[in-house]
KEMAR-177118 format. One line per 5 residues: their letters; for each residue x, y, z of C-alpha. Coordinates in nm, 4 decimals. Layout:
<pagus>
a> X,Y,Z | ...
</pagus>
This chain:
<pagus>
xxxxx> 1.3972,-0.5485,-1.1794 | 1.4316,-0.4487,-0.8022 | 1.5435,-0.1481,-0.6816 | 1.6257,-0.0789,-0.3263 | 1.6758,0.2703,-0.1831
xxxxx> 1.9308,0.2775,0.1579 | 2.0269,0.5524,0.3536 | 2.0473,0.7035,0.6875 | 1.7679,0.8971,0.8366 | 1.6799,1.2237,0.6472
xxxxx> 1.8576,1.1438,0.3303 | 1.5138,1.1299,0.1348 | 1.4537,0.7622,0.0720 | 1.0653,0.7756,0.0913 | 1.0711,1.1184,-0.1357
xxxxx> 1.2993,0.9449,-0.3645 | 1.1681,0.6593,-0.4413 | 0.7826,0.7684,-0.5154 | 1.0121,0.9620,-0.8036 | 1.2284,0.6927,-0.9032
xxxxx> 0.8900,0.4693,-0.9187 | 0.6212,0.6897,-1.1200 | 0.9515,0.7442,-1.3735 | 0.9750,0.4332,-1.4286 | 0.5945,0.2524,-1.4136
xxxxx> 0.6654,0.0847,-1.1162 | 0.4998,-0.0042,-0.7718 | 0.6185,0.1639,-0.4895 | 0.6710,0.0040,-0.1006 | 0.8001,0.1491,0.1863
xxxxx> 0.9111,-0.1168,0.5095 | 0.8490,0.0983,0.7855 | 0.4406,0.2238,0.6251 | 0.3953,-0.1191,0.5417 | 0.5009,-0.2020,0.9226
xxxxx> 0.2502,0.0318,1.0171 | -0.0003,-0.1129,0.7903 | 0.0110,-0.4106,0.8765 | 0.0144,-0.3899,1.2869 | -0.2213,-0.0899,1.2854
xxxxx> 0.0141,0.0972,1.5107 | 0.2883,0.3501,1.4458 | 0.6787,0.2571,1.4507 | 0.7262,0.4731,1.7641 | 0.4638,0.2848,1.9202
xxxxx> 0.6627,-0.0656,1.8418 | 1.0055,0.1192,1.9610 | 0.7938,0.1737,2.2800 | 0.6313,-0.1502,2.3314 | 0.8432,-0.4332,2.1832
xxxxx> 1.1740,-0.2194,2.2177 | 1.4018,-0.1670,1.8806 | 1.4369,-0.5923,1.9179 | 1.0846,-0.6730,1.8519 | 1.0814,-0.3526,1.6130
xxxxx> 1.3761,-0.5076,1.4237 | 1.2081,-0.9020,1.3802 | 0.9025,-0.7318,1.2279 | 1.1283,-0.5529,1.0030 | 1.3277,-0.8202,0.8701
xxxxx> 0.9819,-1.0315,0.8583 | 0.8053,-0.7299,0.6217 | 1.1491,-0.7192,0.4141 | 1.1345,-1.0887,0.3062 | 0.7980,-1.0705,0.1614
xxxxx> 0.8637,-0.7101,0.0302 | 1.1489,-0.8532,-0.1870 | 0.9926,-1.1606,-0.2824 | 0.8183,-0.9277,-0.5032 | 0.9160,-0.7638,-0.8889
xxxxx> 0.9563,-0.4673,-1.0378 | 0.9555,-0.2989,-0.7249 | 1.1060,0.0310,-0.6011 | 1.1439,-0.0198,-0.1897 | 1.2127,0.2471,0.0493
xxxxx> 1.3666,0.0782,0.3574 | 1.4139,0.2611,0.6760 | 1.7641,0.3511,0.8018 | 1.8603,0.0695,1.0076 | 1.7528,-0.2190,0.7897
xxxxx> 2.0854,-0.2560,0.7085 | 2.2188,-0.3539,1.0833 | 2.1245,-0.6923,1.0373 | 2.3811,-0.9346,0.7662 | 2.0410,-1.1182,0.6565
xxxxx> 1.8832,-0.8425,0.5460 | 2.1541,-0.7184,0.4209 | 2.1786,-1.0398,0.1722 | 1.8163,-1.0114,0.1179 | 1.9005,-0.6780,-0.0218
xxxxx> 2.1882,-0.7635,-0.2383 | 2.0606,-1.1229,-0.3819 | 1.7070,-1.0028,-0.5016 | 1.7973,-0.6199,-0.6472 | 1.9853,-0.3503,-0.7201
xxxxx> 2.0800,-0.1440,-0.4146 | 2.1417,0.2486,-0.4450 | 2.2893,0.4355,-0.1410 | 2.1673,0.7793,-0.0788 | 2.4527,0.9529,0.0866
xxxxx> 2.3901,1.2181,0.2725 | 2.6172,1.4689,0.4751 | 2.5161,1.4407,0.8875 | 2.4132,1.8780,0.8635 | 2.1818,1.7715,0.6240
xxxxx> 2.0228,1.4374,0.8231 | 1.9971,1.6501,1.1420 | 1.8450,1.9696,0.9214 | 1.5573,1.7275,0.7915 | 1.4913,1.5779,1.1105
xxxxx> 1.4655,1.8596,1.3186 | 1.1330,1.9540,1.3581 | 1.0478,1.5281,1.3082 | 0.8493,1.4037,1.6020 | 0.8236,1.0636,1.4619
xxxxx> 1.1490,0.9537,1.4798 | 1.2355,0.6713,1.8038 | 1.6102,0.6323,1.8089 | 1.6394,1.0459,1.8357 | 1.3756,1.0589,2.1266
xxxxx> 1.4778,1.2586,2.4436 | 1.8541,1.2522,2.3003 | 2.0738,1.5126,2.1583 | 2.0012,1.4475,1.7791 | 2.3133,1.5621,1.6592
xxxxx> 2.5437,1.3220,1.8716 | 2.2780,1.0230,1.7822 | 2.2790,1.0872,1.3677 | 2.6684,1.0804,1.4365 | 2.6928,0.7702,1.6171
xxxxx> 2.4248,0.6052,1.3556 | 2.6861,0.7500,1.0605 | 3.0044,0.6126,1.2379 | 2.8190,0.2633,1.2883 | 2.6105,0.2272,0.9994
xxxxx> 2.7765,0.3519,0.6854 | 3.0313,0.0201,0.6434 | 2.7243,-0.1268,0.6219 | 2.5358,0.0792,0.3678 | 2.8459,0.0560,0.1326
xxxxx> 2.8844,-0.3107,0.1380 | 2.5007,-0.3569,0.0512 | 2.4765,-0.1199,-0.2444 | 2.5235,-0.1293,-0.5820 | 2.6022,0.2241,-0.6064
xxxxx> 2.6667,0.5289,-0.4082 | 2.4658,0.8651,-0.4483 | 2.5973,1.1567,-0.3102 | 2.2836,1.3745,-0.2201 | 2.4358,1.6632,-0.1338
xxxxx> 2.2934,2.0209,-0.2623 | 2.0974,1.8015,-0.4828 | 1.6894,1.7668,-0.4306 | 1.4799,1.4933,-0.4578 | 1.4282,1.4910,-0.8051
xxxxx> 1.7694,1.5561,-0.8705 | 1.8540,1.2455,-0.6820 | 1.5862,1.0122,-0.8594 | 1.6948,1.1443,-1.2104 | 2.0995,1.0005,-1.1766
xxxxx> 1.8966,0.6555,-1.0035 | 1.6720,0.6715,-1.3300 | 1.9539,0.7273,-1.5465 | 2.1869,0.4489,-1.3763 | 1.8593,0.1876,-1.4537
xxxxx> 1.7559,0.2693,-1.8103 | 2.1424,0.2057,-1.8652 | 2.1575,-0.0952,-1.6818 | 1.9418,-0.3054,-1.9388 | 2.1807,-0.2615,-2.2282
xxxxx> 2.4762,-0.3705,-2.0265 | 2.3072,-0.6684,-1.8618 | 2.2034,-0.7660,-2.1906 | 2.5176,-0.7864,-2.3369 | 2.6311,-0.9460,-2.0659
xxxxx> 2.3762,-1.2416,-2.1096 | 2.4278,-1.2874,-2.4957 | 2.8287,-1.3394,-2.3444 | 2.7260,-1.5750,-2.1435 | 2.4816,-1.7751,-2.3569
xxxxx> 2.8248,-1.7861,-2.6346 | 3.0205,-1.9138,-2.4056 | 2.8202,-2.1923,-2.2560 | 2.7767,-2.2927,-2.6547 | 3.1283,-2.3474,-2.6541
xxxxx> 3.1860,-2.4919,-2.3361 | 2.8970,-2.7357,-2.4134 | 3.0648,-2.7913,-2.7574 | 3.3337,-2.9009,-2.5872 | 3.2379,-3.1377,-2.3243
xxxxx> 2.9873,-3.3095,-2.5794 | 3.1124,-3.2713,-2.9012 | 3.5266,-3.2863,-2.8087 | 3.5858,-2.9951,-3.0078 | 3.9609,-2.8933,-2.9396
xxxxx> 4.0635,-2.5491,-2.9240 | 4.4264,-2.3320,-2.8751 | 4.5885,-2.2611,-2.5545 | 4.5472,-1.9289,-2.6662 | 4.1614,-1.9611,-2.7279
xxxxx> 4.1228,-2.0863,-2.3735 | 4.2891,-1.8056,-2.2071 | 4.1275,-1.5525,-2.4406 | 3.7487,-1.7066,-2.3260 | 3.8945,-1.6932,-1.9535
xxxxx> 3.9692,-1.2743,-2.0079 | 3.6399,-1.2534,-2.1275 | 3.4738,-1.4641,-1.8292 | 3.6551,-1.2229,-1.6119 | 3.5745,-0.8820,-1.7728
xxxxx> 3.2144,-0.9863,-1.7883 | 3.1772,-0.9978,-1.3775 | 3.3602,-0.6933,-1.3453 | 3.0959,-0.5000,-1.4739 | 2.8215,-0.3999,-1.2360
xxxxx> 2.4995,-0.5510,-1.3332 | 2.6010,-0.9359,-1.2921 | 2.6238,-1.0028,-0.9228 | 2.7874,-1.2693,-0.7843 | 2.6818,-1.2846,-0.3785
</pagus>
């Protein structure tokens, strides 16, 4: 299992995840310190150099091989989700958590933040607004669910993202066993010309249906 941590900046994604992945014995990566790992340089640097273009293309370059990966927890920085391949990257290879997080609190944590390009020589405030307004569609289309970190800390956070995973095994589970009963008959069926009700056919239909409208099967 994947798990991808989203969110604008400030919401604790970095903080978060080293939680989420020492709970659960598993490796943690972060796209913009691997970024800086690999090009030697820091991201304000690349803003300043190669633009937020250039700094964009490395990003999306780092998230491929990032994701290629398992049992993973990846931090990803705030605009990752700008771009619709990453976006599918996201979706198709985890399980994608949102860390919302009320604009006081994203302009209260990156206050006193030097290291942060898109809020150089620019009135913070307005900026994290106009990132909010543009950005959030996007974060709620990619993830899988939606934490609201409000008045909560980072621990607090990881804990429900903890929770929402150790329950997510049972369920999938299930959901597989389902799946591997149904193909029996289906297979049964087409080989063996086993006839079965009208009734039988729409009951297996309501139970196709019921089994992708819970969460952990995703159909992209």
């Amino acid at each position: 299992m994947n798990i991808f941590i989203v969110g604008p900046m400030g919401s604790g994604k970095t903080t978060v995840g080293k939680i989420v992945a020492n709970e659960l014995f598993l490796e943690f990566f972060d796209t913009d310190a691997t970024i800086e790992s690999k090009t030697g340089v820091t991201i304000d640097w690349i803003f300043d150099i190669e633009g937020e273009e250039g700094f964009r293309k490395r990003e999306t370059l780092v998230l491929k091989e990032l994701v290629s990966s398992n049992s993973i927890v990846l931090a990803t920085g705030g605009g990752i989700v700008i771009e619709a391949e990453n976006r599918e990257l996201l979706a198709s290879r985890g399980t994608v958590f949102y860390l919302h997080t009320p604009l006081e609190t994203q302009i209260s944590r990156t206050a006193k933040d030097k290291d942060r390009p898109l809020l150089k020589d620019q009135d913070p405030a307005k900026v994290l607004a106009d990132l909010q307004e543009s950005r959030q569609v996007f974060y709620q289309e990619v993830s899988d669910h939606i934490i609201n970190t409000e008045n909560k800390s980072g621990s607090d956070v990881a804990n429900e993202i903890v929770k929402l995973v150790k329950n997510y095994g049972p369920v999938f589970a299930s959901q597989v066993n389902y799946l591997i009963t149904i193909s029996g008959i289906m297979w049964g069926y087409i080989i063996l010309s086993e006839v079965h009700s009208m009734r039988f056919w729409v009951s297996l239909l309501l139970i196709i249906g019921g089994l992708f409208l819970v969460r952990p099967i995703k159909i992209k």
